[in-house]
N, C-alpha and C positions, 0 to 999 in steps of 0.2 A: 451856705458858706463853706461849709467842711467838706464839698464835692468841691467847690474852686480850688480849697488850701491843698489837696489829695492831687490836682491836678497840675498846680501850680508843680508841685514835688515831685511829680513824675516826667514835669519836663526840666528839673532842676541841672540836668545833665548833657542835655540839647545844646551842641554847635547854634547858631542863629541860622544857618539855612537849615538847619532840621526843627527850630522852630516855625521860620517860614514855610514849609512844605506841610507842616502839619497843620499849618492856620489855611493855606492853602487847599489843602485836604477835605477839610472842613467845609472851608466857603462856596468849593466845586458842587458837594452836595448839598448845598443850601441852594447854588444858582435858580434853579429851575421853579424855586416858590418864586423871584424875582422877575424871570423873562414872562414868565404866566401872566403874572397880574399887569406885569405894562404891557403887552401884549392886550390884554380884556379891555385895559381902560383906555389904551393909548397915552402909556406915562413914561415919561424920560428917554436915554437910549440906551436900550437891552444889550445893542451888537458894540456899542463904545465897550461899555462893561465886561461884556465879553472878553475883545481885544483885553481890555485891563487884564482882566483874568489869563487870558490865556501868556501875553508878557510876564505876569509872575511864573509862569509853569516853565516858560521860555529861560528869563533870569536863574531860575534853580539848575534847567538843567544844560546851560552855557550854550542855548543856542538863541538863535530868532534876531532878531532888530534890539537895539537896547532902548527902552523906555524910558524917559526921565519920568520918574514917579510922582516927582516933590509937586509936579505942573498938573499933573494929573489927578491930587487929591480934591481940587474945586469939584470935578467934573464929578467923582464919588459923590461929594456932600448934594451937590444936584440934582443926583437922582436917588434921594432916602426920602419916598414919601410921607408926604407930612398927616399925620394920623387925625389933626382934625379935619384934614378938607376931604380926605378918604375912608367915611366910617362905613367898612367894610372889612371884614376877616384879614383876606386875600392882603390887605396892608399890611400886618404886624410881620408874617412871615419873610414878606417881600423887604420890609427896612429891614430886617433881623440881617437878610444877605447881602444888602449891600453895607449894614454896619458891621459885616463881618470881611468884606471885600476892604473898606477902608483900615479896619485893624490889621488885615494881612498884608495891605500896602505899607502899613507904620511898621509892622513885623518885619518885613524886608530893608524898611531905611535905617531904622532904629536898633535893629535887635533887642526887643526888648522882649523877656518871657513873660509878663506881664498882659501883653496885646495878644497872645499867643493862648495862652489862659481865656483871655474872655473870648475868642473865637469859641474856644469847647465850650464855655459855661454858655454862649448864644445861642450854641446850635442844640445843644441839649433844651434847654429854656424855651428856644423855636417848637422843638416835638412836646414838652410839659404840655403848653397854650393849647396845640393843637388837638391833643388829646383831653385836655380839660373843656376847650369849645363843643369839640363833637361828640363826647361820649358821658359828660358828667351830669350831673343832673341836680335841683336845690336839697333834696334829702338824703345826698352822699355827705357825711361827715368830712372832719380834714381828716381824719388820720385813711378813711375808707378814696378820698381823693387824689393821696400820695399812695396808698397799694395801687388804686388802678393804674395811675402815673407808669409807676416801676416796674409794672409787672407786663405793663402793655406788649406788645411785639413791635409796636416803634421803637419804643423807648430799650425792648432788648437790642432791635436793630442796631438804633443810635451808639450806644453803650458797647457791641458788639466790635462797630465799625470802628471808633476811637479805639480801641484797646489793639485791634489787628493795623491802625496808620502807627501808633506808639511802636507796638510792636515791629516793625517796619523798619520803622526809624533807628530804633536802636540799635538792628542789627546791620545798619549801613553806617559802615561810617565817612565813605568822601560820597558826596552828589555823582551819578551817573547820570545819563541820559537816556539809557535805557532802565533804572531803576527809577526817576522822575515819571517815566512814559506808563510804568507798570500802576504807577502810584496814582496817577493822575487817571488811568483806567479805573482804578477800582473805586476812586472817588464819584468818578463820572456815574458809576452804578447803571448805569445801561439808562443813563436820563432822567433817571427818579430821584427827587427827590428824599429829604430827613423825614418830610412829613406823608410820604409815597405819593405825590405828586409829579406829572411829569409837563414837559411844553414840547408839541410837537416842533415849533420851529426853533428849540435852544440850539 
């Protein structure tokens, strides 16, 4: 909870489209747990979402087709796989992005720093699981399961890459279209994933 409140405080100062670009930010890097697994299973539509995504990157940075978003939140709830009928890993990560695509869509209608917040507290949350799935083990203590957690190099990544989009942001203060273009590169991360995952066809 004192990572969300820390978070919430550092975006206390954010315009609404610097909340949206950083909920944005976020959910770019998360995409690719998403297209992977519907991809494997053949679940939902990866290229809709897409689109979705790539519309908010378009809206920030004043260009593209304009989106009516409000139409477009069903089609997000549509494709958040439902975790009992997918007990499989590949699901947790996969809802994590697109419940982080729908907060960033409510980030843009709403402005609210609120939805902006739990984007970071999900994609953080996203690399915890990940790194508690693959690497923990039943005779790791809590307290020896939160070192591994923090200390990991995801978890630096993670932690890394929010503090350099904050950073970012702050020192911009109207939207460009070539400061969105830069923003949305380094989100992109060369296709990999929060959890170093990638999809060849994202």
């Amino acid at each position: 909870m004192s990572e969300m409140l820390n978070l919430e405080r550092e975006l206390e100062t954010f315009e609404p489209w610097q909340l949206t670009a950083f909920s944005a930010a976020l959910t770019e890097r998360m995409f690719p747990n998403f297209a992977l697994f519907a991809r494997l299973v053949n679940f939902g539509d990866p290229a809709r979402m897409r689109l979705l995504l790539d519309g908010v990157w378009d809206s920030l940075a004043g260009t593209g087709a304009r989106v009516n978003f409000e139409v477009q939140l069903d089609q997000v709830e549509a494709n958040m796989p439902d975790l009992d009928e997918y007990d499989m890993y590949g699901a947790l990560p996969a809802l994590d992005a697109i419940v982080a695509l729908n907060a960033t869509i409510n980030c843009l209608l709403e402005k609210d720093r609120s939805e902006a917040a739990n984007v970071g507290q999900l994609s953080r949350e996203s690399v915890a699981t990940f790194i508690e799935v693959t690497e923990s083990d039943d005779e790791l203590s809590d307290e020896d399961l939160v070192r591994l957690i923090n200390t990991h190099e995801l978890m630096q990544a993670e932690d890394g890459f929010r503090d350099e989009v904050i950073e970012r942001l702050q020192n911009q203060k109207q939207p460009s279209a070539a400061f969105v273009r830069e923003l949305r590169e380094l989100a992109r991360n060369e296709g990999v994933s929060n959890i170093g995952i990638s999809d060849e066809d994202d």
